[in-house]
Each structure stands twice: as structure tokens, then as C-alpha cells.
N, C-alpha and C positions, 0 to 999 in steps of 0.2 A: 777230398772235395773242399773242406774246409784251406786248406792250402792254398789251394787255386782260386778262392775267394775272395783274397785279400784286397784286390786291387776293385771290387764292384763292392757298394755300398749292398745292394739292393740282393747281391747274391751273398753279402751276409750275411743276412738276416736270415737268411735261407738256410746258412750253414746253421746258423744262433740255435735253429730248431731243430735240427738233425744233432746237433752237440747235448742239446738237452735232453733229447730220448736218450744218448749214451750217456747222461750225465758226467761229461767230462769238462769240468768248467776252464781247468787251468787250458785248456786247447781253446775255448769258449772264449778268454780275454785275450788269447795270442792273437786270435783271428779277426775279433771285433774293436780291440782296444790297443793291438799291435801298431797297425799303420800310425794312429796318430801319436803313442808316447814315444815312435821312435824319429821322429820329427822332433828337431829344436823346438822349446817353449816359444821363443820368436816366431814360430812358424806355423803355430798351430790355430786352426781357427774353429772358437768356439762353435761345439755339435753337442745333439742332444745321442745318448745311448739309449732311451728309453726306450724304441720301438725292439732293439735288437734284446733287449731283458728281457722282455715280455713273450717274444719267442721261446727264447729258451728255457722260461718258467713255463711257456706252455707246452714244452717241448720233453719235459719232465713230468708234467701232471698228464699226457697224453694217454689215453681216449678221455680222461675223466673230466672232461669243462664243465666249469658251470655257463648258468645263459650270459651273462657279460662276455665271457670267452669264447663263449659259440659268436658270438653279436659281431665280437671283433675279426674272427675269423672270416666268418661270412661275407662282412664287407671286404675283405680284400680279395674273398672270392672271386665277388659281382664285378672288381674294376679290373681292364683290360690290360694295366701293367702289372698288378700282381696275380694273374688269376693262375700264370703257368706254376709260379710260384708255390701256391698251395695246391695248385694239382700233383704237384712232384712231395710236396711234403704229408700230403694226404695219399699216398701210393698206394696205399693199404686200402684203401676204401674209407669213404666218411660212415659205411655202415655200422663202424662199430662207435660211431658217436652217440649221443643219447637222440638225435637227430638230424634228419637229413640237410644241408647244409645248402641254400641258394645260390649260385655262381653266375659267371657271365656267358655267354652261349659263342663258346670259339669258333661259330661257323661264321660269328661277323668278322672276324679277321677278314674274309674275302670277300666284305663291301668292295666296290669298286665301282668308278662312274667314268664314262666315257662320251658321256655329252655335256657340255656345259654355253647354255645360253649365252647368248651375247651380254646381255645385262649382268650377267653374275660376273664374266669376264674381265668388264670394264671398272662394277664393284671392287676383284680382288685386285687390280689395277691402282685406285683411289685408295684401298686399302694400305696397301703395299705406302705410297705416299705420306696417309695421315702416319702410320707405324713410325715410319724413319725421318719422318719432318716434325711430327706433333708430339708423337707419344712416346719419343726414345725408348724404343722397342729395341734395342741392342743393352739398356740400361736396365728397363722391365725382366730384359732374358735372365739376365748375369741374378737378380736381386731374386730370381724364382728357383736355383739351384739350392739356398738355403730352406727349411722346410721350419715351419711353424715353431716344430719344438724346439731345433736349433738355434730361430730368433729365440726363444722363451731362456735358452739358458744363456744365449747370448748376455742380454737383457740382466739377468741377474747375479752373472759374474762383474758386469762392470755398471750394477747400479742402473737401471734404467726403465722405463715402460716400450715394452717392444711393439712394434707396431704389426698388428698381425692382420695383415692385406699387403694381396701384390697388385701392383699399379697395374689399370687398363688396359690390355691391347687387344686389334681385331687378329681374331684368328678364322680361319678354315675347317668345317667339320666336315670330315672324310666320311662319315656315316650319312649326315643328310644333305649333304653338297651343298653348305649354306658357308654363309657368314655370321662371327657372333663377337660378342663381345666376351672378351674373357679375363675370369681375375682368377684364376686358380693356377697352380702349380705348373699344369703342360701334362702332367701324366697319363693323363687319358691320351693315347698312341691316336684316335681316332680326332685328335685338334694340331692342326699345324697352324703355326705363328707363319702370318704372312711378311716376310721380309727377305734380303739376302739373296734373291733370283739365280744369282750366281752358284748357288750350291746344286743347283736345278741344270746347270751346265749354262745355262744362258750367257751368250756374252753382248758386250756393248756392241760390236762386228755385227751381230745377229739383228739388232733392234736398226743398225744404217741402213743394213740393206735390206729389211721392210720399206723401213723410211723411201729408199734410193725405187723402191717396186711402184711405190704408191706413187711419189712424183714422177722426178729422172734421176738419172746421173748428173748433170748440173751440180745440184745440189750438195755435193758431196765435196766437191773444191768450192764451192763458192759460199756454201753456208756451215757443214759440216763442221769440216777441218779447220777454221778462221774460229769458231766458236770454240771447238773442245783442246786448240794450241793455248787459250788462256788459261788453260787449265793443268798446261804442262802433258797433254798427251798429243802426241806427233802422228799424222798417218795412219804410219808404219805398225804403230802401238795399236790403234782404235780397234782393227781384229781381234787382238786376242786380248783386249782388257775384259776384266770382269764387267756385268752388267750393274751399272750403282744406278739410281735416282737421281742422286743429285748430278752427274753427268748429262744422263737421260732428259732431264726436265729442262738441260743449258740448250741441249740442241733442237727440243720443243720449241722454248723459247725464242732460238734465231731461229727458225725456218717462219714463225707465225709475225716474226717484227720484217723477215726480208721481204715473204710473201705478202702482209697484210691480210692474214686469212683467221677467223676465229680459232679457238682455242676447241671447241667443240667441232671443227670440220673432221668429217667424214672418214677424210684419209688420215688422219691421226689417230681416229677412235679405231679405226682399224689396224693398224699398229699394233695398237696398248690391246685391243681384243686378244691378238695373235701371242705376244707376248706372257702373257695371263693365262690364254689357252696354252700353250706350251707348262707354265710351269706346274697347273691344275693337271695337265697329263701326267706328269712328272708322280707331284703327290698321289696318286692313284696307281701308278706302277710299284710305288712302294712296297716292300712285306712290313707289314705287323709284326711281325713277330721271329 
């Protein structure tokens, strides 16, 4: 197992604890400290080992915790990205602990919503917007792959005060079909970051011929294509590009300058409804797990 490990951080740690009930340490830093000393120094970027020690010292002192150790356990109980985690490392039963251990209840894995109002639609729509126009949500993602402690040893290998906060973005809660604001990690499975549509299968082709439903066909040599050629996409292309925003918004934009129609009319907001309702289907087909 520990083998197979090497390439997932998260099933490290996994292994860090199963190493340490066999206490077998020199397997212990093959596994966990392998991947990155056999990367060039140029190549390597500052990580913390902390979490993956701490397994495997409790992995060695196992059934015998004290309450700090029960504490730490429990919470990664309770959260929906490590909970299988400790299910598999507690196999045995948490009964032979000094105490029964709190977790997260895995029958939410199969939340799932199939209705979504208009107004929430149009929300993850604006969302999607401020994300990739306002709050570099592509820059927010990349700087949340780093974890807390990894900034800390960051930080102190090269002298510095780390800054421990990830930047704003709206996301999607799969549990209560809302919108929120979010500064944490992403790990909770039940938060999708609203951006990228395209990963959703959506394409640009998809959102025309809404567009082309709502009005006519006209509109499609006459405002369409004149608009997104300044952009370097042809036609032929407009099918099967991915869905972007900023595309999206050029041919909002000429249909409401050719037409002279608000920005809030009707047949646009039904568009971006349909669009939004599609990828909110999407997130809700997903497994958990």
C-alpha cells in the first residue's frame, strides 16, 4: 500500500499510519520523504512533513492516545475529505480507544439537489463573472493547493512572515444549494468553486444557440460571428470552443449595442439561467467520493 502511495499526498498520510503501527520507519521516509529528495534541489518546493509525523507517531502509540490525540483524530473524522481515511485506519474499531470518536455521517455523500430557482441560477451566473473578472479565481485556486503549514515552512526557510489566508472567492455548497463566500482550503468535497463551465462539458456552441432560441438565426451572421472574429475565433471554431466569460460577455455585449435592448432583458437572463442550470446539474451528478 505504502508503494502505491507515493504519488497522493493525502494517501500518505494514510500509509504514515499504517507504517507506524508496523513501526517500520526507513519504509516511513521512502514513502513520505521519497517523492520530494528525489527531485532536484531546484525543483523542490517548500512543504511541511508535520501532518504525515504525527500519523505515524500515532500510528505507533495506537490504541494508547492521549485527549490532544484523540482531538486531532476526531476532527479529521468529522471532515468529508478525510473521514474515509480514518475509517480505513481505524478498521479495527475506535472501540478499543479510551473513547468513542465523533465523525462525519457518510450518508451525506448522497446530498443531491435537482431543483434550482431561477434566482440562485442567475446568482451562480454573476458569480461565475465576479470569480474570473474580479477575484482571479484561477490565481485564488493555484495559491490554495499550498496548505497552512507548508506556507509556515515556507516562510521560514527563506526568512519571511507567511501569510496565512487564502484570498476570497464565491463558491457553491453541494449540501445546502447556496452560495458563500469562501476563504478556506476547498476540502470540504461539498464546496465547488464556481468557475471554468467548460469542465462541466459546456461549450461556447451551447450558449449561441440559446442565444440563436431566444431571438433568431439572424443574429448569428450578423452579430455573433462579427463579434467573436475579433477575437480570433472563426465560425467553424464557435461549436466546439470551450465556454469562457470573457467570450461570452463580447457577444452579450454586441447583441444588447446591435439591438438596443437592456442588459437585464429577459431573453438574456434566460440564457445565463439555462447555462448555470446546466452546470449546477452537473455539480450534483458528481460522486463524493
Amino acid at each position: 500500500m505504502a508503494e502505491a502511495f507515493t504519488s497522493s499526498r493525502l494517501l500518505a498520510k494514510e500509509a504514515a499510519f499504517f507504517l507506524g503501527r508496523l513501526g517500520d520507519r526507513d519504509r516511513f521516509e521512502s514513502v513520505v520523504y521519497g517523492p520530494t529528495l528525489e527531485l532536484p534541489s531546484s525543483l523542490r518546493e517548500p512543504r511541511s512533513f508535520k501532518i504525515e509525523e504525527k500519523l505515524y507517531e500515532l500510528g505507533q502509540k495506537y490504541p494508547f492516545f492521549d485527549d490532544e490525540e484523540l482531538e486531532f483524530l476526531e476532527k479529521l473524522y468529522c471532515k468529508s475529505d478525510t473521514f474515509d481515511m480514518i475509517n480505513r485506519m481505524l478498521f479495527d474499531g475506535d472501540d478499543l480507544l479510551r473513547r468513542k470518536l465523533a465523525r462525519f455521517n457518510p450518508d451525506d455523500f448522497n446530498i443531491r439537489h435537482n431543483e434550482f430557482p431561477c434566482e440562485l441560477c442567475l446568482k451562480i451566473f454573476d458569480a461565475l463573472i465576479k470569480n474570473e473578472n474580479e477575484l482571479n479565481v484561477q490565481e485564488a485556486l493555484d495559491a490554495r493547493h499550498q496548505s497552512f503549514d507548508d506556507m509556515k515552512e515556507e516562510a521560514y526557510l527563506y526568512v519571511f512572515s507567511p501569510r496565512l489566508k487564502y484570498a476570497p472567492i464565491l463558491v457553491y455548497n453541494r449540501r445546502t444549494n447556496t452560495i458563500q463566500v469562501d476563504e478556506t482550503d476547498l476540502s470540504d468535497r461539498f464546496l465547488c468553486h464556481i468557475s471554468n463551465f467548460s469542465w462541466a462539458g459546456i461549450k461556447l456552441g451551447d450558449a449561441v444557440n440559446l442565444l440563436i432560441n431566444e431571438f433568431d438565426s439572424s443574429i448569428e451572421e450578423s452579430i455573433i460571428v462579427p463579434a467573436l472574429e475579433k477575437c480570433m475565433l472563426t465560425k467553424q471554431t464557435i461549436e466546439y470552443a470551450a465556454f469562457h466569460t470573457y467570450w461570452y460577455l463580447i457577444i452579450e455585449d454586441a447583441i444588447i449595442r446591435n439591438l438596443s435592448i437592456s442588459s437585464s432583458d429577459a431573453r438574456l437572463l434566460r440564457v445565463r439561467e439555462r447555462i448555470a442550470y446546466d452546470w449546477l446539474t452537473y455539480q450534483n451528478k458528481k460522486e463524493l467520493r
